[in-house]
C-alpha positions, 0 to 999 in steps of 0.5 A: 555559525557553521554550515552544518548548523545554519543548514539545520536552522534553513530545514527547521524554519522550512519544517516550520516557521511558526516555531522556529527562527529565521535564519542568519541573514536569509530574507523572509521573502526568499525563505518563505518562498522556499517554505512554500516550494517544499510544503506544496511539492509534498502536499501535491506528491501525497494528494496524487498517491492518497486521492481517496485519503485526501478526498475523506479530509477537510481542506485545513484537517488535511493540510494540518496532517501533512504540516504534521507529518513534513515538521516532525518525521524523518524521511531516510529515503531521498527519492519523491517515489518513496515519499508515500511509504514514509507517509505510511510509516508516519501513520504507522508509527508516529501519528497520535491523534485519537480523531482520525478514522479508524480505517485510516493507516489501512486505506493509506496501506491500501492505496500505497499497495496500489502506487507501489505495484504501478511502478515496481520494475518487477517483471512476470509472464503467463504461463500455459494452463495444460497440467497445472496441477503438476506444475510448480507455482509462486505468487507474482511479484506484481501482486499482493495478497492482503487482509484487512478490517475494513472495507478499503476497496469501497471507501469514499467520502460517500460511504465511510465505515465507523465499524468493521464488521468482517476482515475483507481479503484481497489481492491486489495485482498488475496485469498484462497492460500494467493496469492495477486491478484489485479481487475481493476474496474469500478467506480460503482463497486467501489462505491458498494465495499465502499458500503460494507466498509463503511456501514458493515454488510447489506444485499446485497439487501440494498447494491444495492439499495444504489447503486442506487443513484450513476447509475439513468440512470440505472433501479432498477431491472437490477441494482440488477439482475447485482449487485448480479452477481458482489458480487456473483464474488466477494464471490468466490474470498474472497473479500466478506466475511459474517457479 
């Protein structure tokens, strides 16, 4: 047997024993010590990064998902740290099981938002608030703006939601002590945040008279007087960050 082909047949007996041979000459001792190294090693990364994902499973559903997704996905990255966005790409994509929870790819987005911004190496630093309103403005790369069906920020094994009522609205960020905080927002303070991201480096008056189009029941002036108070909020926190 060639190499390529004997080290294929070690990866798929680790994958999976139960379906596949023991390898030429390896012992079963030995190779059953490696299936557990690998199998725990992922299972331990996951629980860390998913600890609300992982608290909503029983012990044996839990392990049988991640036996899942270690036999049949195809991990491109060779880093541990990014081992939660393959998990999320599997449950994007490739996860088929009509009993998970419906709420089930948003949690794990959201708790993967949350690992992500905990170790990103992107840096920001405030800004002063003296005429913000001229001032040119962009979203911090240290913070996400996110809509979703449910209510990820409140899930728990105390409180599982079977239906989504109303989108929920966040933005997640670092802030100065590098501690994660997340903000629950209103669909127009949504809008403007998307404002920011999408449309980087205006200034804060274009920002809110874009705005506009999304409140007509709202005048210009109290859109403004009221949109710079949230963005002046939203610079103290390090959401915002200078062009």
């Amino acid at each position: 047997m060639s190499f390529k082909n004997h080290q294929a047949a070690f990866a798929a007996y680790i994958r999976n024993p139960e379906k596949n041979p023991l390898p030429t000459d390896a012992k079963p001792e030995r190779m059953a010590m490696y299936r557990e190294l690998f199998f725990n090693n992922i299972d331990s990364f996951l629980i860390a990064n998913f600890p609300v994902l992982h608290s909503l499973f029983k012990e044996q559903d839990w392990l049988n998902l991640v036996q899942d997704f270690f036999e049949n996905h195809v991990c491109h990255a060779p880093h541990f740290s990014e081992i939660p966005e393959e998990f999320l790409a599997y449950l994007q994509n490739e996860r088929k099981n009509p009993t998970d929870l419906l709420f089930l790819v948003e949690l794990a987005h959201y708790e993967w938002v949350e690992m992500a911004l905990s170790i990103s190496k992107s840096e920001s630093s405030q800004i002063p608030l003296e005429n913000l309103e001229t001032r040119a403005l962009k979203l911090s790369p240290l913070a996400c703006v996110l809509a979703y069906q449910f209510p990820v920020q409140k899930i728990s094994p105390e409180f599982i939601p079977l239906t989504s009522e109303q989108p929920t609205f966040l933005v997640i960020y670092r802030n100065a002590e590098d501690c994660v905080q997340f903000l629950e927002i209103t669909p127009l303070t949504f809008q403007l945040l998307q404002l920011l991201e999408t449309q980087s480096e205006q200034i804060a008056e274009i920002y809110l008279t874009q705005l506009a189009d999304f409140a007509p029941m709202i005048s210009l002036v109290i859109l403004k007087e009221k949109g710079l108070e949230i963005l002046g909020d939203f610079v103290r926190r390090g959401v915002i960050v200078a062009a």
